[in-house]
C-alpha positions as CSV (number, residue, x, y, z in Angstrom):
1,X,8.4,-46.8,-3.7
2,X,6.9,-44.2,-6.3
3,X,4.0,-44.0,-4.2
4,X,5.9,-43.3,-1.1
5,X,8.0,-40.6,-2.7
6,X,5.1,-38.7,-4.2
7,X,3.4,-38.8,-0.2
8,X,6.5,-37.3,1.0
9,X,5.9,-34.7,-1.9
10,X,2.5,-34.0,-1.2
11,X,3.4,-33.9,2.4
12,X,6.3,-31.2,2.1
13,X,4.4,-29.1,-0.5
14,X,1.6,-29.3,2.6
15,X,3.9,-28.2,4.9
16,X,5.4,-25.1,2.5
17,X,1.9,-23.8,2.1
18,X,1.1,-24.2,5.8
19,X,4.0,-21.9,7.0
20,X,3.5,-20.0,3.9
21,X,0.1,-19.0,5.0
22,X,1.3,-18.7,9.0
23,X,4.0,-16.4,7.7
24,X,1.4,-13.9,6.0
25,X,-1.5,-14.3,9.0
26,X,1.4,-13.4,11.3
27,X,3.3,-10.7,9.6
28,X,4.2,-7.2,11.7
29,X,2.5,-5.0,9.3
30,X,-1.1,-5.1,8.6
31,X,-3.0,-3.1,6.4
32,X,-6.7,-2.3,6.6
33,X,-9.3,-0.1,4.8
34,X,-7.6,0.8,1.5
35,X,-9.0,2.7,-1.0
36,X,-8.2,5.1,-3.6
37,X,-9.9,8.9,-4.8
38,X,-11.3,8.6,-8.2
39,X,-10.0,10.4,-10.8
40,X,-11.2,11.0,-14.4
41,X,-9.4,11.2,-17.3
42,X,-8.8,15.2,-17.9
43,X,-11.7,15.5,-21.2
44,X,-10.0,18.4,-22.3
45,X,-6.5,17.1,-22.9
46,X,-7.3,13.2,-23.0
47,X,-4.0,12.3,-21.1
48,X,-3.2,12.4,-17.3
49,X,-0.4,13.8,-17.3
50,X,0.4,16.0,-14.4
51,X,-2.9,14.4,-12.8
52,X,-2.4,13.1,-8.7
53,X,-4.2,10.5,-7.1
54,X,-4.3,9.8,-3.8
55,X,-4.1,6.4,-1.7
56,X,-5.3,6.1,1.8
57,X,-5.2,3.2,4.4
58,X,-4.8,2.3,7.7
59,X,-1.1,0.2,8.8
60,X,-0.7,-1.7,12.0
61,X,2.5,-3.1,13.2
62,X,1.1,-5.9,15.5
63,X,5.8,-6.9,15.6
64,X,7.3,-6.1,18.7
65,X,9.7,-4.0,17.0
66,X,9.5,-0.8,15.7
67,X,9.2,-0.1,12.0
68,X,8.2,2.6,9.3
69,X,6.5,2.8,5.5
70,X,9.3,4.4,3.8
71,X,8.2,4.2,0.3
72,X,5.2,3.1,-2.1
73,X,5.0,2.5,-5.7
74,X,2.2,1.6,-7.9
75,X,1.9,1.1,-11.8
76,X,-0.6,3.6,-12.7
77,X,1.9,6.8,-11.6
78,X,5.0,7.9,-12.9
79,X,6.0,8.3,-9.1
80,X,4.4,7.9,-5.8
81,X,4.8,9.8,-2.4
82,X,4.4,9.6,1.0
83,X,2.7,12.9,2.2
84,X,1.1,14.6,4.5
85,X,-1.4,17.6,4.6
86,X,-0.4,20.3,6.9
87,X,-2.0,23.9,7.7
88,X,0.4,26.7,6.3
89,X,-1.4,30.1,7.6
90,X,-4.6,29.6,6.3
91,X,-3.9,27.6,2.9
92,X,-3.9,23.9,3.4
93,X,-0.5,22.0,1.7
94,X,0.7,18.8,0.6
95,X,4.4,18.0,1.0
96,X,6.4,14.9,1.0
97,X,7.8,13.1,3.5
98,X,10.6,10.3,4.0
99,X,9.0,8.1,6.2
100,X,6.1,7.2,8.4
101,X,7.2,5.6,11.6
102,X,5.0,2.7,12.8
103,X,6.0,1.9,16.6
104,X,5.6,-1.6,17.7
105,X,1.5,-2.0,18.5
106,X,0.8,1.1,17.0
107,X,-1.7,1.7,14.5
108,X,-1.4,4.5,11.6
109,X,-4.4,6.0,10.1
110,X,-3.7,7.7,6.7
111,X,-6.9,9.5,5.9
112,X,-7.9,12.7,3.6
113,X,-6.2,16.2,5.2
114,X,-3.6,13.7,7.0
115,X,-1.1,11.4,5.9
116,X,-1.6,9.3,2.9
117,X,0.3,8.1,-1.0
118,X,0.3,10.6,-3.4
119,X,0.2,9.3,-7.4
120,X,2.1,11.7,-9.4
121,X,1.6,11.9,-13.0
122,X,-1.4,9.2,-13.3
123,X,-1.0,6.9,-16.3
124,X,-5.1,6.6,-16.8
125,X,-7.8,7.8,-14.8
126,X,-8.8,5.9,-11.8
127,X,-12.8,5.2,-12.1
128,X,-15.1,3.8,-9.3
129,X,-15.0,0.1,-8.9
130,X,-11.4,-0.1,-10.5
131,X,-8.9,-1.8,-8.5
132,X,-4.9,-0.8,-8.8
133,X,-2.0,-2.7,-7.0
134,X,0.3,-0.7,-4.6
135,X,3.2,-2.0,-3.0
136,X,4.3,-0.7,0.6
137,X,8.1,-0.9,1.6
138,X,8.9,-0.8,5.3
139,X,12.5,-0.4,7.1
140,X,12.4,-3.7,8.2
141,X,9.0,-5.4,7.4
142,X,8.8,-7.5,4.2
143,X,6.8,-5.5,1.2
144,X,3.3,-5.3,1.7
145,X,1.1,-5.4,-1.7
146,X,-2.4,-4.3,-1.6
147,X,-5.3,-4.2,-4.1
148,X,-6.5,-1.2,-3.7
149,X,-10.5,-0.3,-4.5
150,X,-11.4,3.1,-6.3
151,X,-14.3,4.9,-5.0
């Protein structure tokens, strides 16, 4: 009877990490391409403080319902943005935006002098070949956390 019970154990836990693993392979929100602008620590002052950093990436709502990033957060800022880079006369500007809509089967590229995540206030300088953890919230979609590469 033990034997039986601990099959039917194994089994379920089997079945868990099977739909588990279905559930992540099919969720609507990919990402793709991460990676992160390097940024030393400032020599002069030795802190970071008032130091950005910037995240870019590439989403991809494969859902069949609309959807959009509507925040970020990450442990090595004080804050984190979504922004994106516009052309004010002939000075180039970051601002912030709300949200970044994802529309069902489209695909969002956040690249340098577009749309990407701003880290505001850096807690330590991001080096190549450092990794840092960002987490994506959607409207709808489940949080997405990436490991993000620094090059």
């Amino acid at each position: 009877m033990r034997r039986l019970a601990l099959l039917l154990l194994a089994g379920l836990l089997v079945l868990t990490m099977g739909l588990v693993l279905a559930r992540a392979a099919d969720a609507p929100i990919q990402v793709q391409g991460a990676w992160a602008r390097s940024t030393p620590m400032l020599p002069a002052s030795g802190h970071m403080h008032g130091t950005t950093g910037a995240v870019y990436l590439t989403l991809r709502n494969s859902g069949a319902t609309p959807d959009a990033l509507v925040a970020a957060t990450s442990d090595v800022a004080e804050a984190v943005e979504l922004h994106e880079t516009v052309m004010e006369g002939t000075v180039m500007r970051m601002r912030p935006v709300a949200r970044l809509a994802l529309p069902a089967g489209a695909t969002l590229a956040m690249k340098p002098g577009g749309y990407h995540v701003m880290l505001i206030n850096l807690k330590r300088g991001l080096a190549p070949g450092d990794t840092i953890s960002l987490t994506l919230s959607f409207a709808n979609a489940a949080p997405v956390v990436v490991d993000v590469p620094v090059r």
